[in-house]
C-alpha positions as CSV (number, residue, x, y, z in Angstrom):
1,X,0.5,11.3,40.3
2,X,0.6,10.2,36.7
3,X,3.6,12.3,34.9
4,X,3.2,14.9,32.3
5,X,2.5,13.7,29.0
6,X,5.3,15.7,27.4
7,X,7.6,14.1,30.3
8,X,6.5,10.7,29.6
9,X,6.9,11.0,25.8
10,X,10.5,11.7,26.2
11,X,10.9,9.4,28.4
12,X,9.2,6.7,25.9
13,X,11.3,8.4,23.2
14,X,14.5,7.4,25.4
15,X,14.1,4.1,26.2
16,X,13.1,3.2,22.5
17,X,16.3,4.7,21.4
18,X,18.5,3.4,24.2
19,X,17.0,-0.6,23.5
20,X,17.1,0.3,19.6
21,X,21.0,1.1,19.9
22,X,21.2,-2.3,22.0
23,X,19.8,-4.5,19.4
24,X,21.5,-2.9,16.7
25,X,24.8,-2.9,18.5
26,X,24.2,-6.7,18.8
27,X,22.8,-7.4,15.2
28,X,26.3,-5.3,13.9
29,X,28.8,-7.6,15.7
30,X,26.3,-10.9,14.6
31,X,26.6,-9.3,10.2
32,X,23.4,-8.5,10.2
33,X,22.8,-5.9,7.1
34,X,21.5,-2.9,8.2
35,X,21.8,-3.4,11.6
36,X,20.0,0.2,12.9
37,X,17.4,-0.4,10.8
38,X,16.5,-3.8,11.9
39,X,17.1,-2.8,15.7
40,X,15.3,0.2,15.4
41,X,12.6,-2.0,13.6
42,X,12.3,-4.5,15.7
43,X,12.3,-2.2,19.3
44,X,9.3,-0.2,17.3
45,X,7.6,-3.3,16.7
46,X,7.4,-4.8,20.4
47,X,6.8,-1.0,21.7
48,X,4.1,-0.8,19.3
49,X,2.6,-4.1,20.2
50,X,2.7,-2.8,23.7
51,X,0.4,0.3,23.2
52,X,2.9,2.8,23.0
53,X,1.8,6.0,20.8
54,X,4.5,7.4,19.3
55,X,5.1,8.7,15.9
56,X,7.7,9.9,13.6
57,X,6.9,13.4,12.7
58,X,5.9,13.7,9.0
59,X,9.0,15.9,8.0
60,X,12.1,13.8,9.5
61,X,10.5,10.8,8.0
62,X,10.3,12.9,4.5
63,X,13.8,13.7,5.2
64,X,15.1,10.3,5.8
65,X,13.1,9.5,2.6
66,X,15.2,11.7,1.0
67,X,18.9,10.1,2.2
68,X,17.5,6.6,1.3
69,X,17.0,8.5,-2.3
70,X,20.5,9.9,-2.6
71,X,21.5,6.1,-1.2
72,X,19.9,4.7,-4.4
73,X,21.6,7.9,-6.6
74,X,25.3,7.3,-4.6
75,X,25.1,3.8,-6.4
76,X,24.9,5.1,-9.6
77,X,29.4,5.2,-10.2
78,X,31.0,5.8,-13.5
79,X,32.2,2.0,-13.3
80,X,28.5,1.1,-13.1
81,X,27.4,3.1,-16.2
82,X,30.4,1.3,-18.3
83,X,29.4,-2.0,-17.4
84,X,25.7,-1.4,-18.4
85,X,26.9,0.0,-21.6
86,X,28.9,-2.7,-22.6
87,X,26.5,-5.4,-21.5
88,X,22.9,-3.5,-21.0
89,X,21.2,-6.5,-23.5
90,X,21.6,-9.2,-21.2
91,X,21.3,-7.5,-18.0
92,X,17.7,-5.7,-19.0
93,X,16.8,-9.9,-20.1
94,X,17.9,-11.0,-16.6
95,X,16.3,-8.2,-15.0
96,X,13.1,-8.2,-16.2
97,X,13.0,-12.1,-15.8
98,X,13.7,-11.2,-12.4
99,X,11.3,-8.7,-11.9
100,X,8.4,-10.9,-13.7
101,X,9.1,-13.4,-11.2
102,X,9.0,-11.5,-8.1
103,X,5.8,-10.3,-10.0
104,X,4.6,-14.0,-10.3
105,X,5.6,-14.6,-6.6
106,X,3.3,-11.7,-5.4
107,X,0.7,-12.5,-7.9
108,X,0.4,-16.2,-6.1
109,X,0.6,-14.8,-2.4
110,X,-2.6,-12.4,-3.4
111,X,-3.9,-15.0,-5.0
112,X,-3.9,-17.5,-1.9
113,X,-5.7,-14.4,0.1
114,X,-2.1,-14.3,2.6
115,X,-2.0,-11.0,2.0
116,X,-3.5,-8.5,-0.1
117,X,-2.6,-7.7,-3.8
118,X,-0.5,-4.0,-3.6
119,X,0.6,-5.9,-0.5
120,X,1.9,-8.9,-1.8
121,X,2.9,-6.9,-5.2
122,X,5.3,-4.2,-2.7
123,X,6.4,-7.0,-0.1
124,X,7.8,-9.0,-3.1
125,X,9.4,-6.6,-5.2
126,X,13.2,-7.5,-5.7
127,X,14.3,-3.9,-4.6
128,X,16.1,-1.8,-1.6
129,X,13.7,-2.9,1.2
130,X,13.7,0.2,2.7
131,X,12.8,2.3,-0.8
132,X,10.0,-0.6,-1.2
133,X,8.5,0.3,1.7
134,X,8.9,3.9,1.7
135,X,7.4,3.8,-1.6
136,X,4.4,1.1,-1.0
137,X,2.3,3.0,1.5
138,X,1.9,6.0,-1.4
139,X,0.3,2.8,-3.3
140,X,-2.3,1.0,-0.6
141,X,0.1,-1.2,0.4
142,X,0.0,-2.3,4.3
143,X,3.7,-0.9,5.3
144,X,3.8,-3.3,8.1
145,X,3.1,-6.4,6.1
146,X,5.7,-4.9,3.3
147,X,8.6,-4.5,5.7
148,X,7.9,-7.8,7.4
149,X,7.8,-9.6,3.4
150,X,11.1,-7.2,2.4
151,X,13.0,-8.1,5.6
152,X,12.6,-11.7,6.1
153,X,13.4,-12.1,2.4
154,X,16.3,-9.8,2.7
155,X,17.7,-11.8,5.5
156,X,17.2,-15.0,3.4
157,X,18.9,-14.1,0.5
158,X,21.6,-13.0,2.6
159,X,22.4,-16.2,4.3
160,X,21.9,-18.3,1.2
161,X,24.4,-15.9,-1.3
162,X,26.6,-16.1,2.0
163,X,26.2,-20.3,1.8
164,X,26.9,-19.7,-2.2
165,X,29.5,-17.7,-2.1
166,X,31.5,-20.2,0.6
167,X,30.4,-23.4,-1.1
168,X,31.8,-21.9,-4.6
169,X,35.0,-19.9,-3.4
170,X,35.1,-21.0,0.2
171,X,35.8,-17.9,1.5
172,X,35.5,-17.4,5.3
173,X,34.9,-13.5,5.9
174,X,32.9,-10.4,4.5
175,X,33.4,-7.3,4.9
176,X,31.4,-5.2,7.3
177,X,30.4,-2.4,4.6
178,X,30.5,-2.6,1.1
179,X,32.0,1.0,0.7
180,X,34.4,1.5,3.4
181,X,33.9,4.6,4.6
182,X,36.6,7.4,4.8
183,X,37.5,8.9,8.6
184,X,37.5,12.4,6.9
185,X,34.1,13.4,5.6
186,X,34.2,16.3,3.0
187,X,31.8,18.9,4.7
188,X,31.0,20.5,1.3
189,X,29.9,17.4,-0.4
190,X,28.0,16.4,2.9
191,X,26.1,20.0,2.8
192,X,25.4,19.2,-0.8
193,X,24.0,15.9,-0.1
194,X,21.5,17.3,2.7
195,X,20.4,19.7,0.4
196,X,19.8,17.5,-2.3
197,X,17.7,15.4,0.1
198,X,15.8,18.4,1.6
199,X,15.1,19.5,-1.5
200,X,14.1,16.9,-3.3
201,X,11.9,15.8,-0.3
202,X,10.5,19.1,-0.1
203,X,9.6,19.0,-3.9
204,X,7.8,15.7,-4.0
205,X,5.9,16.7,-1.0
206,X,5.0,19.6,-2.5
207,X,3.8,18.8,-6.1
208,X,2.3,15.1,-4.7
209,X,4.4,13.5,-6.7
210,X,3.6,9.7,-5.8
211,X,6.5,8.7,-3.7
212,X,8.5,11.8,-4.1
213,X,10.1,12.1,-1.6
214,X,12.1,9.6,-2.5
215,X,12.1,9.6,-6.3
216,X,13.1,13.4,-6.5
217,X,16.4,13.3,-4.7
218,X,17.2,10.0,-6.4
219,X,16.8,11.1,-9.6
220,X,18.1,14.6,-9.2
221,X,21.1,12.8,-7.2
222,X,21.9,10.3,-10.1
223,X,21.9,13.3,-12.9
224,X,24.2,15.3,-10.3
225,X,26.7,13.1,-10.0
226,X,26.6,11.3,-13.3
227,X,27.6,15.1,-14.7
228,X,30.4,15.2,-12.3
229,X,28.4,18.1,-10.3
230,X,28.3,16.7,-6.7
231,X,29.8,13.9,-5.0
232,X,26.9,12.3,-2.7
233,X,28.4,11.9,0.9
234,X,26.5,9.3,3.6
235,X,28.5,9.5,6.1
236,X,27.8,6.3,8.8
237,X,26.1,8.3,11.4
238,X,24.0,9.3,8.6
239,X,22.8,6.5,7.6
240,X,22.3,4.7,10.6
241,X,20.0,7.8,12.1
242,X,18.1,7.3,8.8
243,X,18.1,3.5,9.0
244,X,16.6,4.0,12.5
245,X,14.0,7.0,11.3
246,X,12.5,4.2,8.8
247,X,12.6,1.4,11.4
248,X,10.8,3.2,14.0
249,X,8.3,4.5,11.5
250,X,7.6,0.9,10.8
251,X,7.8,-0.9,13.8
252,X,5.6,1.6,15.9
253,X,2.8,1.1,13.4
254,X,2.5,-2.6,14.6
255,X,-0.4,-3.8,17.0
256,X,-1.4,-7.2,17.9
257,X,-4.2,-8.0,15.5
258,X,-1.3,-7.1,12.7
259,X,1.3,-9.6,14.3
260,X,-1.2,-12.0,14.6
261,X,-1.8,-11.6,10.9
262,X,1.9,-11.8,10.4
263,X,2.6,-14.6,12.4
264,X,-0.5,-16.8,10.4
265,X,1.0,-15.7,7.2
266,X,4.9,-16.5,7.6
267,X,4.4,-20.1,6.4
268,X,3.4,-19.1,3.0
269,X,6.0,-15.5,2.5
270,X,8.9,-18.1,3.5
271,X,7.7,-20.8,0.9
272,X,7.5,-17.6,-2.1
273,X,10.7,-16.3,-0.8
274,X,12.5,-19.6,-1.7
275,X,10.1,-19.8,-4.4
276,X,11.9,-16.3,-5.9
277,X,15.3,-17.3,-4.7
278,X,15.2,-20.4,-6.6
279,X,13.9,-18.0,-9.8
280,X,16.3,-16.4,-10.0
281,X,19.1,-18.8,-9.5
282,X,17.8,-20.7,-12.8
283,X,18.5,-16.9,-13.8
284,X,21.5,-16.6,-13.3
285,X,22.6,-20.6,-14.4
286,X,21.2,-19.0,-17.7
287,X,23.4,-16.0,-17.4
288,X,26.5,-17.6,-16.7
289,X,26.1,-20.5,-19.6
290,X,24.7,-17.3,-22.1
291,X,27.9,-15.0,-21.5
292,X,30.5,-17.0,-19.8
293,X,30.7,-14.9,-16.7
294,X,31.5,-16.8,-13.3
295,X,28.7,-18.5,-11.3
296,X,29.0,-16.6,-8.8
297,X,29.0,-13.5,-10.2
298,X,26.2,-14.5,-11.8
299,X,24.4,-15.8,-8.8
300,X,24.7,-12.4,-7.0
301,X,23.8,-10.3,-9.4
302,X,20.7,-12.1,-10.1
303,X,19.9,-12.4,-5.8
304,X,17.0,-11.0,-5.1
305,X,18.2,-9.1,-2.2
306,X,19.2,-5.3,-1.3
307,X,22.0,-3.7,-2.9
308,X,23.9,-2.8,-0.1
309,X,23.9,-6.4,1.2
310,X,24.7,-8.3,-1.6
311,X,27.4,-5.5,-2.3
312,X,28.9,-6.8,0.8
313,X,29.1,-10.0,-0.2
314,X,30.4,-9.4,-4.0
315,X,33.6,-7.3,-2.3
316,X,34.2,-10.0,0.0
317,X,34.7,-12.6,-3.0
318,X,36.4,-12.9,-6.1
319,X,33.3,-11.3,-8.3
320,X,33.1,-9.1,-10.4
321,X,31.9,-6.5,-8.3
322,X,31.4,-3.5,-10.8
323,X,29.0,-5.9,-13.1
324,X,27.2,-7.2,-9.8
325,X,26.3,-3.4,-8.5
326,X,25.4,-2.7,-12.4
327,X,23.0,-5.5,-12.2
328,X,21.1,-4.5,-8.5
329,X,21.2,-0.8,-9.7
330,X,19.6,-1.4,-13.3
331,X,16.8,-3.9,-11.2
332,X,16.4,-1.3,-8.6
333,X,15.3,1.7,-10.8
334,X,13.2,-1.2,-12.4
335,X,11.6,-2.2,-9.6
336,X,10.9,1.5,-8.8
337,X,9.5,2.3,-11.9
338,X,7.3,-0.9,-12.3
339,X,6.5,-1.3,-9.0
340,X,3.3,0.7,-9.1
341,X,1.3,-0.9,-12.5
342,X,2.8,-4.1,-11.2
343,X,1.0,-3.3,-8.0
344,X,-2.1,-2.4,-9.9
345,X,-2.2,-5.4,-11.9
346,X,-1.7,-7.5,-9.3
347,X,-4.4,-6.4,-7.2
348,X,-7.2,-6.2,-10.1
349,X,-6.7,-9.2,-11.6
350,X,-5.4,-11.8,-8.3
């Protein structure tokens, strides 16, 4: 006898959390950023492949929409908002040559026919990989194609500002997180958080406000905390159920023909990856001969990697760490806010 489907489902649901927690385990103790999300994305992707049907239901993955937005809002410190006041000139210059070129990058890859245009356009888009794919499948995009693009890039950039950062400084360790999380976690700020995401999922949902579910709580979260009114709490635990929510909701919408695809098109993502890392290195050789800062300050503000990652990094070296975070920050809410014409553009006229 075959068992029940309900029985079966959990038991599917079990072992894909039980391998998930294995990979991640291991990708945490190798630095891999994001470790949940890349174990949890990578178990969804080979039970996927294998014909497993299971979903994340609609509201958890709102929800977790909704802590990656107060992620992008937590960013947004009172040190941050000095630095872009004193030096917002050069850093919009800097970002928006960044963002042009990831533009440029995507506009070739749609061009060659590896991928589609909102594909290409999402999958290059210097931002928080997670938020960019979150956001993309609002747009058209392929999500698969866009977290496969946002990944390998992210792990890239990684390992080359890691190379930088030891050939320049010659440091020898990095942190594990680039906000080192407190053992007591306020329950009040927590609650507020939640809240904040629920919310602000809810509302985007609710009014179909393109993406949302994420763009509500961020921006409600930034205004919030910028006024002093809440203090935005992740705890770990958090975050890595989160990180997993978005992983599995990725991975388990992989089948073969897509990894086929994938695998055909990795050639050409790699060469535009380096293609945009090398961008935005001239970037930031410019930066550091226009305003004097350090090279390598310059170099990792100007990565085109995830915020959290390259945090890492910055606090691991001798950077300035406040002007680095200003820099991903003011690209990130860029990125969000072009992403979509960008998008448009890219698959009209490529």
């Amino acid at each position: 006898m075959r068992p029940a489907p309900n029985i079966r489902r959990v038991a599917q649901w079990a072992a894909l959390i039980a391998a998930s927690l294995v990979l991640a385990e291991i990708a945490a103790r190798a630095g891999f950023p994001a470790a949940f999300l890349l174990g949890a994305l990578v178990c969804g992707v080979a039970f996927g492949a294998s014909g497993v049907e299971l979903r994340i239901p609609r509201p958890l993955l709102s929800f977790s929409q909704g802590i990656i937005g107060c992620l992008v809002a937590r960013a947004l410190t009172k040190a941050i908002l000095v630095s872009v006041a004193r030096d917002w000139p050069v850093m919009l210059l800097v970002v928006g040559t960044t963002v042009l070129a990831a533009a440029l990058v995507g506009w070739t890859l749609a061009k060659s026919g590896t991928v589609a245009g909102a594909t290409a356009a999402w999958g290059s888009s210097p931002g928080a990989a997670s938020a960019m794919v979150l956001m993309s499948g609002d747009f058209g995009a392929d999500v698969r194609l866009v977290a496969f693009m946002q990944y390998l890039r992210m792990s890239m950039v990684v390992l080359t500002a890691s190379a930088v950062s030891r050939i320049l400084i010659g440091i020898s360790n990095v942190p594990s997180s680039a906000v080192a999380a407190s053992s007591a976690v306020s329950l009040a700020s927590l609650a507020e958080t939640l809240a904040i995401a629920a919310a602000g999922a809810w509302a985007g949902r609710r009014f179909k406000i393109p993406s949302g579910a994420l763009l509500v709580p961020m921006v409600l979260g930034s205004v919030l905390q910028a006024n002093g009114l809440v203090e935005i709490t992740l705890p770990p635990w958090l975050l890595h159920a989160t990180y997993a929510a978005v992983g599995w909701y990725v991975g388990l919408s992989f089948d073969r023909d897509v990894l086929s695809h994938m695998f055909k098109a990795t050639p050409r993502v790699v060469l535009s990856t380096l293609m945009l890392i090398g961008l935005c290195a001239v970037s930031a050789l410019v930066l550091h001969r226009w305003t004097g800062i350090d090279l390598l300050t310059a170099y990792l503000a100007t990565s085109p990697g995830g915020l959290d990652s390259i945090a890492v990094i910055a606090v691991g070296s001798s950077a300035d760490v406040s002007f680095v975070l200003a820099m991903q920050t003011m690209r990130l809410f860029m990125v969000i806010l072009t992403g979509p014409p960008i998008a448009r553009l890219i698959s009209r006229y490529a």
